[in-house]
N, CA, C and O atoms as a printed pandas DataFrame, in Angstrom:
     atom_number atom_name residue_name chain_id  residue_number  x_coord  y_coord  z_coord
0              1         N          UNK        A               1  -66.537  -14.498  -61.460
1              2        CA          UNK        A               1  -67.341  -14.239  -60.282
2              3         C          UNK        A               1  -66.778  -15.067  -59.141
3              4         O          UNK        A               1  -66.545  -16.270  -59.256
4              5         N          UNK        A               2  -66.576  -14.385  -58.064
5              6        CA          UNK        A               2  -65.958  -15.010  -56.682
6              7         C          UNK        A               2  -66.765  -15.454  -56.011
7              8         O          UNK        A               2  -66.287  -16.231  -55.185
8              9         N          UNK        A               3  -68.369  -15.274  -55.928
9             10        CA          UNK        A               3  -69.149  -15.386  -54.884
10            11         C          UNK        A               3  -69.495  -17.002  -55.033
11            12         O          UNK        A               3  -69.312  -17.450  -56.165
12            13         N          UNK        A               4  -69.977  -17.940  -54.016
13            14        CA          UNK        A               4  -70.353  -18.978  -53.831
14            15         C          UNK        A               4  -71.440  -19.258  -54.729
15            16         O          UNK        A               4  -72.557  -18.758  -54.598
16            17         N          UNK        A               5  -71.026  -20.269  -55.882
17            18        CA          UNK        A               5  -72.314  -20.446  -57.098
18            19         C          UNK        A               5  -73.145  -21.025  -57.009
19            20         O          UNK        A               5  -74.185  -20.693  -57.577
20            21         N          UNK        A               6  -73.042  -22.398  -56.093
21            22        CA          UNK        A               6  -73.995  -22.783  -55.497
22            23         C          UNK        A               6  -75.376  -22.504  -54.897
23            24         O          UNK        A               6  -76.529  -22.905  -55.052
24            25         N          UNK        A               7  -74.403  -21.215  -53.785
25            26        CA          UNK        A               7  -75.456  -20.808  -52.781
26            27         C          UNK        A               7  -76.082  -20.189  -53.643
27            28         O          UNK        A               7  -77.213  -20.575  -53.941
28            29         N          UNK        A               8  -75.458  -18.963  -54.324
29            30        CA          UNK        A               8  -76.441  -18.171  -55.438
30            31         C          UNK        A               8  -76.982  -19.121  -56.546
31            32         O          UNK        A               8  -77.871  -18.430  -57.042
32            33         N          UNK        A               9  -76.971  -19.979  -57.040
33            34        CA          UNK        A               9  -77.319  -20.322  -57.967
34            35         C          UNK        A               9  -79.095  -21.265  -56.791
35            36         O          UNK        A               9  -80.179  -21.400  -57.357
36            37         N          UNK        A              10  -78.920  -21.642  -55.534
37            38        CA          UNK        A              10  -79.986  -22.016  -55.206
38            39         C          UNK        A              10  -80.780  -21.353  -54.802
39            40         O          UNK        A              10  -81.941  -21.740  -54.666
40            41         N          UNK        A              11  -80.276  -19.879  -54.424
41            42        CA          UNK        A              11  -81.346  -18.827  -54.144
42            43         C          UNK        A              11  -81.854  -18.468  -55.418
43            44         O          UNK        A              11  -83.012  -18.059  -55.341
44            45         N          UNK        A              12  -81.243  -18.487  -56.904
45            46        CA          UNK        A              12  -81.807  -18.287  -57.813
46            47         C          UNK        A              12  -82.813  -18.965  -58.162
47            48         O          UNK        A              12  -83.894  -18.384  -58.261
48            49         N          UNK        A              13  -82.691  -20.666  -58.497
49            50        CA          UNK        A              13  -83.904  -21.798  -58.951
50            51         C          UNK        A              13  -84.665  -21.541  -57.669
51            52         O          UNK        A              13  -85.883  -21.568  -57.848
52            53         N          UNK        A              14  -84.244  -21.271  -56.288
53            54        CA          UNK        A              14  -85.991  -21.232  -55.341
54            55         C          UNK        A              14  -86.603  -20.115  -56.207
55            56         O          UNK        A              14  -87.646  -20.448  -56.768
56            57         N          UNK        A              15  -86.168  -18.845  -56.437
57            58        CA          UNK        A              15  -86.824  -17.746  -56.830
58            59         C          UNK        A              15  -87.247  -17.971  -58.091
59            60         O          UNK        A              15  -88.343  -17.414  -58.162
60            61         N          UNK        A              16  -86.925  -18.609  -59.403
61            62        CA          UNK        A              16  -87.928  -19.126  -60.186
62            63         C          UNK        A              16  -88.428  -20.080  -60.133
63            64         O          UNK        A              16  -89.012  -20.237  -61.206
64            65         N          UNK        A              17  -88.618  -21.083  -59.355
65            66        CA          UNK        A              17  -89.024  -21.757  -59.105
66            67         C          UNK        A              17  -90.303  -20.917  -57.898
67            68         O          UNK        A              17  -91.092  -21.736  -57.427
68            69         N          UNK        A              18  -90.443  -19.953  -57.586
69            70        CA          UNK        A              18  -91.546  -19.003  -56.852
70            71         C          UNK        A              18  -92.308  -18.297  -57.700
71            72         O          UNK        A              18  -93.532  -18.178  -57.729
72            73         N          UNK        A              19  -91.461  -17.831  -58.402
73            74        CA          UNK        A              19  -92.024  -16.896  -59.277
74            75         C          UNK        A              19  -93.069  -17.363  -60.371
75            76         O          UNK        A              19  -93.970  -16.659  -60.826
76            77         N          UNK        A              20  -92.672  -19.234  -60.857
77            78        CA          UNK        A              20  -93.326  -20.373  -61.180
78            79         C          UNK        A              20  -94.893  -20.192  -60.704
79            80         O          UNK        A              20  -95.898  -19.910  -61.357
80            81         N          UNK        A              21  -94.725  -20.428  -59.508
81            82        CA          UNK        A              21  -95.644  -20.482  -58.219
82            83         C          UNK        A              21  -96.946  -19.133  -58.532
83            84         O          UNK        A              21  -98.156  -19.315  -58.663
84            85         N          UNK        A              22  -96.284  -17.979  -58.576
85            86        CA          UNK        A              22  -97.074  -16.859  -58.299
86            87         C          UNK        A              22  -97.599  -16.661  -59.480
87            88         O          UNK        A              22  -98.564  -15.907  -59.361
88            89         N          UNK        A              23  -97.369  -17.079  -60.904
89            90        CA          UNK        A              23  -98.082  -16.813  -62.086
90            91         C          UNK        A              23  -98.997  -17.515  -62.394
91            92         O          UNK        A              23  -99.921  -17.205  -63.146
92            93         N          UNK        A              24  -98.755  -19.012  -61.588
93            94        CA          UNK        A              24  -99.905  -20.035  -61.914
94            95         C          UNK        A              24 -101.026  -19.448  -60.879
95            96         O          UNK        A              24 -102.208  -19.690  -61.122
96            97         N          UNK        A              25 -100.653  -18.636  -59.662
97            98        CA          UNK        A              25 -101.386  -18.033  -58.532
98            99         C          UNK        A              25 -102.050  -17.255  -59.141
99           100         O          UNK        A              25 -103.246  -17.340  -58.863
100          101         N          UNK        A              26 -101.674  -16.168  -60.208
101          102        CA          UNK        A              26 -102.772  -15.070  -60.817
102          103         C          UNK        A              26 -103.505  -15.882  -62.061
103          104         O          UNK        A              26 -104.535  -15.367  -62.494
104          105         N          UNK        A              27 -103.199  -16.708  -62.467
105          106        CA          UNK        A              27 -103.870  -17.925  -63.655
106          107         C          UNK        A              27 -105.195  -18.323  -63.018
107          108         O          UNK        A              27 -106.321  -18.538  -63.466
108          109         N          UNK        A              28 -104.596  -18.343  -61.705
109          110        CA          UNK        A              28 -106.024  -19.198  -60.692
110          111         C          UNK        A              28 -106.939  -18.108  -60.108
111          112         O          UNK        A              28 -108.009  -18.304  -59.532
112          113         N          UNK        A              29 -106.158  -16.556  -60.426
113          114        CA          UNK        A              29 -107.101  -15.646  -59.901
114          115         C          UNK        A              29 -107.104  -16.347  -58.198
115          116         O          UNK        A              29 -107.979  -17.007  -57.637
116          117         N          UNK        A              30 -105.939  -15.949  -57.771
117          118        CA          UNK        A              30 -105.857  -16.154  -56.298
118          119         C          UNK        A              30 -105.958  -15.007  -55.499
119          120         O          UNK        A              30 -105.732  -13.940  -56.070
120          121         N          UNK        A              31 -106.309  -14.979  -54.052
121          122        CA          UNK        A              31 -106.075  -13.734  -53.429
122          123         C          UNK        A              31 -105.095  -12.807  -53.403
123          124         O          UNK        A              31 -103.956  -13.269  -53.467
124          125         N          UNK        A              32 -105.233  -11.291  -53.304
125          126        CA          UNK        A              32 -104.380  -10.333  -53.693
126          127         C          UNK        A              32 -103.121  -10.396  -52.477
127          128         O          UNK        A              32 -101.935  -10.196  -52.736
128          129         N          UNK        A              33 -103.692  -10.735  -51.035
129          130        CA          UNK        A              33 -102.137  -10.835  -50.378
130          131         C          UNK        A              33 -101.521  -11.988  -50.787
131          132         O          UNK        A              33 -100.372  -11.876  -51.213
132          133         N          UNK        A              34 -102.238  -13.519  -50.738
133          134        CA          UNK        A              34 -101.668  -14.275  -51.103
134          135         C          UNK        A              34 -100.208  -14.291  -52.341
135          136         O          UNK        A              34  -99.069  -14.757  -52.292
136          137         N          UNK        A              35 -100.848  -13.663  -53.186
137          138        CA          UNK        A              35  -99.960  -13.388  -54.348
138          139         C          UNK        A              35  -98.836  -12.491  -53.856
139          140         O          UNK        A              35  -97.636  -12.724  -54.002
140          141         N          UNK        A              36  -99.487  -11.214  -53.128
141          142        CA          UNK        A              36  -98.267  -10.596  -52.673
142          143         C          UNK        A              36  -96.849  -10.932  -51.501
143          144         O          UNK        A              36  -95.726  -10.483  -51.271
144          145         N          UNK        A              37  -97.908  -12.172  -50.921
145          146        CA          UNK        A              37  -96.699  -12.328  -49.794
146          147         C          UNK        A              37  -95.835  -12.832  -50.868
147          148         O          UNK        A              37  -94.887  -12.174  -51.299
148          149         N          UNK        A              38  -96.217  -14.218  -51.384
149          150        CA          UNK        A              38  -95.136  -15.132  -52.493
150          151         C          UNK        A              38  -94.397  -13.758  -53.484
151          152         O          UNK        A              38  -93.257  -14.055  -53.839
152          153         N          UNK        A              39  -94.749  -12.684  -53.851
153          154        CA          UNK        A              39  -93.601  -11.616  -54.370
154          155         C          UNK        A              39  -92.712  -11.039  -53.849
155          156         O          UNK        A              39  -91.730  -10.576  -54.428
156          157         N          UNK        A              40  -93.085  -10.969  -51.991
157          158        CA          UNK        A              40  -91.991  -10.761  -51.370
158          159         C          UNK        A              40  -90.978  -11.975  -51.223
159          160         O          UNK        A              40  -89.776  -12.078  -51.471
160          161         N          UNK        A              41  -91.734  -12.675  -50.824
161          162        CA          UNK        A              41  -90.789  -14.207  -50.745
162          163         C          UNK        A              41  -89.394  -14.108  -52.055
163          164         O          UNK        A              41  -88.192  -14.269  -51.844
164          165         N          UNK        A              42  -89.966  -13.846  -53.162
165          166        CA          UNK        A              42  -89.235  -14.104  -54.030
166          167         C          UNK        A              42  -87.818  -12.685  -54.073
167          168         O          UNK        A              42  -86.608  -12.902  -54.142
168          169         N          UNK        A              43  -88.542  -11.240  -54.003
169          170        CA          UNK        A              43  -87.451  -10.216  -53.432
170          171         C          UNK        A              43  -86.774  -10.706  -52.448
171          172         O          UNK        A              43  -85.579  -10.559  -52.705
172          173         N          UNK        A              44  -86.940  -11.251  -51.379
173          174        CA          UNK        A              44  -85.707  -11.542  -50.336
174          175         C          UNK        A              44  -84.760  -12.482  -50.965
175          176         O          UNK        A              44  -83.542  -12.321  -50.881
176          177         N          UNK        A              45  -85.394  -13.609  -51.687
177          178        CA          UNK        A              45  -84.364  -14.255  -52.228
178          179         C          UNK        A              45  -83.684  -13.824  -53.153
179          180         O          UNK        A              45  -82.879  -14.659  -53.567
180          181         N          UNK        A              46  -83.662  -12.757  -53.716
181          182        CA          UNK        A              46  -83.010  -12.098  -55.067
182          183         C          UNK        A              46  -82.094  -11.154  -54.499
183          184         O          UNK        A              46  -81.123  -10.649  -55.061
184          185         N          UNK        A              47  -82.658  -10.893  -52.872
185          186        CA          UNK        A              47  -81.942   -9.548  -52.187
186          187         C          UNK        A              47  -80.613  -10.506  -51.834
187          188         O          UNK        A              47  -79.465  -10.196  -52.151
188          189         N          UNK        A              48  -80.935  -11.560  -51.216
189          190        CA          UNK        A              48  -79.389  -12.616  -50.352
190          191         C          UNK        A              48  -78.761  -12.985  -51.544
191          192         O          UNK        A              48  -77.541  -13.051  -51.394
192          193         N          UNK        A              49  -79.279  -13.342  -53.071
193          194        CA          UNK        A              49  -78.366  -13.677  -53.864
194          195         C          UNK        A              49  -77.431  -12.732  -54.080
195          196         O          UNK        A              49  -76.271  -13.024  -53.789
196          197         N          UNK        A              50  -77.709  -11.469  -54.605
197          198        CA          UNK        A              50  -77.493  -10.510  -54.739
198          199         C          UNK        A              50  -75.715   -9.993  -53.598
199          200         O          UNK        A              50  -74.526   -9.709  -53.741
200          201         N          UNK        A              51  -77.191  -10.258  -52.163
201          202        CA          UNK        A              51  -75.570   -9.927  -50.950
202          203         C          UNK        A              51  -74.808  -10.651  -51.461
203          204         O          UNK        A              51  -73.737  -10.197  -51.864
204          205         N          UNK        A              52  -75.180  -12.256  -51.630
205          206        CA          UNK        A              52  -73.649  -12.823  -52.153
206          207         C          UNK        A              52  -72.647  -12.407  -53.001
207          208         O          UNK        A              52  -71.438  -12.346  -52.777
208          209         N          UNK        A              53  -73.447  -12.041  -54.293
209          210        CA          UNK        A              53  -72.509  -11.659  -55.104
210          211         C          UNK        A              53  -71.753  -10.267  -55.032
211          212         O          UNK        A              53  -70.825  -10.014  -55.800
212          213         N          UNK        A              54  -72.160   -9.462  -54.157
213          214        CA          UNK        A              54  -71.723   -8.270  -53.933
214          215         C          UNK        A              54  -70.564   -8.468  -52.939
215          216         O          UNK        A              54  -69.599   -7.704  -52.969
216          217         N          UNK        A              55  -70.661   -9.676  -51.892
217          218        CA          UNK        A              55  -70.176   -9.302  -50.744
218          219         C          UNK        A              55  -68.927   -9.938  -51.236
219          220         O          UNK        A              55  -67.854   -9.483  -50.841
220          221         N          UNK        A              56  -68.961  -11.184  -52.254
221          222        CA          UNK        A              56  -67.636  -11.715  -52.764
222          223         C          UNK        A              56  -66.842  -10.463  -53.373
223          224         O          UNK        A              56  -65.693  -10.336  -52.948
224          225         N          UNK        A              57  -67.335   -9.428  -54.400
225          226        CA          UNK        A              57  -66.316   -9.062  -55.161
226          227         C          UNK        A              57  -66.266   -8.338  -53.851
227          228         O          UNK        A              57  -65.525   -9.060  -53.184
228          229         N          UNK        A              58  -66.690   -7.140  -52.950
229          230        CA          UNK        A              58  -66.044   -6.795  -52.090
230          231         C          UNK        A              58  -64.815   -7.543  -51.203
231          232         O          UNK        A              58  -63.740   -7.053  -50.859
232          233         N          UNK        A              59  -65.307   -8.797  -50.969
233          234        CA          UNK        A              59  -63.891   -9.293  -50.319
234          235         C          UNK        A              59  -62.966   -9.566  -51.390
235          236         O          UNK        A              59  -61.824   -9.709  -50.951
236          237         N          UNK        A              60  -63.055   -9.686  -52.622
237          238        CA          UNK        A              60  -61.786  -10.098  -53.778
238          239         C          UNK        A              60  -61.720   -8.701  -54.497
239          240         O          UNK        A              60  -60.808   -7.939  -54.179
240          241         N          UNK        A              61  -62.264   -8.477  -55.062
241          242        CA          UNK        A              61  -62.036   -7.923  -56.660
242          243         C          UNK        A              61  -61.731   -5.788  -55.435
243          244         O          UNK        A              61  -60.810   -4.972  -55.402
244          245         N          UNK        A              62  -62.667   -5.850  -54.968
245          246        CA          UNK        A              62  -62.564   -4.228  -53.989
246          247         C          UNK        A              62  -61.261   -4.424  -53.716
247          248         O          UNK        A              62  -60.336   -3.978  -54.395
248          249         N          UNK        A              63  -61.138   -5.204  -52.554
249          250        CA          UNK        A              63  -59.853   -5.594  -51.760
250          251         C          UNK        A              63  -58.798   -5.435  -52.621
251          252         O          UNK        A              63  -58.110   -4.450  -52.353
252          253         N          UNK        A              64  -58.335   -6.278  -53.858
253          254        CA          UNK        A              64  -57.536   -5.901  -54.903
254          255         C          UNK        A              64  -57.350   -4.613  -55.131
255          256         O          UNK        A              64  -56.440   -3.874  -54.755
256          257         N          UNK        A              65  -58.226   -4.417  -55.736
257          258        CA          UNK        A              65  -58.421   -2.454  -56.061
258          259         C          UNK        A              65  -57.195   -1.298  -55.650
259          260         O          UNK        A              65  -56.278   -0.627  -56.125
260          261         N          UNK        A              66  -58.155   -1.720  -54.003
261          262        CA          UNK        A              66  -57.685   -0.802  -52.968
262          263         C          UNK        A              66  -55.957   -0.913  -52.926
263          264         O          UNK        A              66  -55.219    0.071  -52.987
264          265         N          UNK        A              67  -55.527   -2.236  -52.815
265          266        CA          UNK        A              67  -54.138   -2.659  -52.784
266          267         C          UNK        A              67  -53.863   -2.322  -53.535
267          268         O          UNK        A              67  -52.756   -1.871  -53.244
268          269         N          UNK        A              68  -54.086   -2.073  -54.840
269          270        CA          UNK        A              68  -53.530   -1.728  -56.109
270          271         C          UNK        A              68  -53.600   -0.009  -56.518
271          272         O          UNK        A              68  -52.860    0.577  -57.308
272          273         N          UNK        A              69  -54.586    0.494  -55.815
273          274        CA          UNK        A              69  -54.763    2.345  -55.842
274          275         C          UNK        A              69  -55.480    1.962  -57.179
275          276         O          UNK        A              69  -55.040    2.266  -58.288
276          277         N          UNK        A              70  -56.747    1.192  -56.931
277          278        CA          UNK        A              70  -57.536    1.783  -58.144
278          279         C          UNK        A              70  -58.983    1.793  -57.902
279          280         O          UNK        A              70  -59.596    0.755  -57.653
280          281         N          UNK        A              71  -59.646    3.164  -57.982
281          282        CA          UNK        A              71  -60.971    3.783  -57.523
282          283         C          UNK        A              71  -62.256    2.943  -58.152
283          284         O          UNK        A              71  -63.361    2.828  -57.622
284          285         N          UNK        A              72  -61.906    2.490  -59.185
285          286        CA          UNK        A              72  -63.058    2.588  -60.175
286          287         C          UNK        A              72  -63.600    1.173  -59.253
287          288         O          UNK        A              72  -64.737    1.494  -58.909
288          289         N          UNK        A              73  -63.383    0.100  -58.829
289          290        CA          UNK        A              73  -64.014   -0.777  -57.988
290          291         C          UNK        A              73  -65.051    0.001  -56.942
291          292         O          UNK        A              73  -66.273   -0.121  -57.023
292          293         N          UNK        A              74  -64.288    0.920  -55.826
293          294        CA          UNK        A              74  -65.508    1.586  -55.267
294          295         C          UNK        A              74  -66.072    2.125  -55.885
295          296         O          UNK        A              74  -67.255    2.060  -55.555
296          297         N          UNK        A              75  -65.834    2.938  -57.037
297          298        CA          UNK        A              75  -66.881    3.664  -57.839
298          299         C          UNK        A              75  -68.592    2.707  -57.933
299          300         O          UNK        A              75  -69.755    2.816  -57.545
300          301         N          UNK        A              76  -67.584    1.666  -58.835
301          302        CA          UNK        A              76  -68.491    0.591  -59.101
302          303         C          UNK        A              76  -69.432    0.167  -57.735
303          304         O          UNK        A              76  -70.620    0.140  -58.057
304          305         N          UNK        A              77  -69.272   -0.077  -56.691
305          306        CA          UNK        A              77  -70.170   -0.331  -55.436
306          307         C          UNK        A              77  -71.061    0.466  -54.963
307          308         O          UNK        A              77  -72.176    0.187  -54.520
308          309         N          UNK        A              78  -70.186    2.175  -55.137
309          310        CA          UNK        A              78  -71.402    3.031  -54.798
310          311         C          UNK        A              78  -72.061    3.346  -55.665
311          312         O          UNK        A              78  -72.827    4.271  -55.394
312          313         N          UNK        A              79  -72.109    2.931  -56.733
313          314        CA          UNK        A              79  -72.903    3.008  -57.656
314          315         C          UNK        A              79  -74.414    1.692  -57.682
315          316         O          UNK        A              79  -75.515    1.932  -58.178
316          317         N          UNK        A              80  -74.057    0.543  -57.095
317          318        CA          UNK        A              80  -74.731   -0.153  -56.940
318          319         C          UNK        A              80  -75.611    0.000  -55.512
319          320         O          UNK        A              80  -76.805   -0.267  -55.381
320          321         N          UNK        A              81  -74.752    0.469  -54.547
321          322        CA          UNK        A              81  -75.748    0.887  -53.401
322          323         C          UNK        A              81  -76.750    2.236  -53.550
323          324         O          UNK        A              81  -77.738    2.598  -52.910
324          325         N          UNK        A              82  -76.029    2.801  -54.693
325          326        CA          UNK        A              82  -76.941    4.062  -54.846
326          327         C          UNK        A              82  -78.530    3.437  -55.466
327          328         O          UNK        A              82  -79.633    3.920  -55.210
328          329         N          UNK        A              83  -78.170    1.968  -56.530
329          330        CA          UNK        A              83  -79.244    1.860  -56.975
330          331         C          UNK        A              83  -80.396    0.428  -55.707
331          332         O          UNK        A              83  -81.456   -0.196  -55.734
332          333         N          UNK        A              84  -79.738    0.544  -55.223
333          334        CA          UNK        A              84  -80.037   -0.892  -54.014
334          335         C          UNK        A              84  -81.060    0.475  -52.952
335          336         O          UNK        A              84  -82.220    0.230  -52.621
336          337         N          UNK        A              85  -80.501    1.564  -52.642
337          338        CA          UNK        A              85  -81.257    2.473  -52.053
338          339         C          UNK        A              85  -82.093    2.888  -52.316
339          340         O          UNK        A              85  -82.787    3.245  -51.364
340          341         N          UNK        A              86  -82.610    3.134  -53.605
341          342        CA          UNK        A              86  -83.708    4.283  -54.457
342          343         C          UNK        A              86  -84.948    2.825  -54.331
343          344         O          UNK        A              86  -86.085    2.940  -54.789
């Protein structure tokens, strides 16, 4: 994996470290937005980890590909934006 492990790896522990958060929130029988904002909170951070790791192999592993005449890398991307869309 090319993408920055760090960065992804700290958007990961905030997001369980949220997700922590939101189960002890329905334990406590907390309010229904309350709970829901903290589930979005936690999708955005899963969405930027995510860009990271996508946007690295696009700049390495795609980039290669392409230089090399081999499809199956874009295959592989639009296949992931197909499922990033639905």
């Amino acid at each position: 994996m090319k993408a920055d492990k760090d960065k992804v790896g700290r958007y990961l522990k905030t997001a369980k470290g949220q997700i922590e958060g939101v189960l002890k929130m329905i334990e406590e029988d907390r309010y229904c937005i309350d709970v829901s904002n903290q589930l979005l909170a936690v999708e955005a951070l899963l969405k930027k980890a995510n860009r990271e790791v996508l946007k690295a192999h696009m700049e390495h592993c795609v980039v290669e590909a392409v230089e090399d005449n081999k499809s199956q890398k874009i295959e592989e991307v639009l296949a992931i934006i197909d499922k990033l869309t639905k």
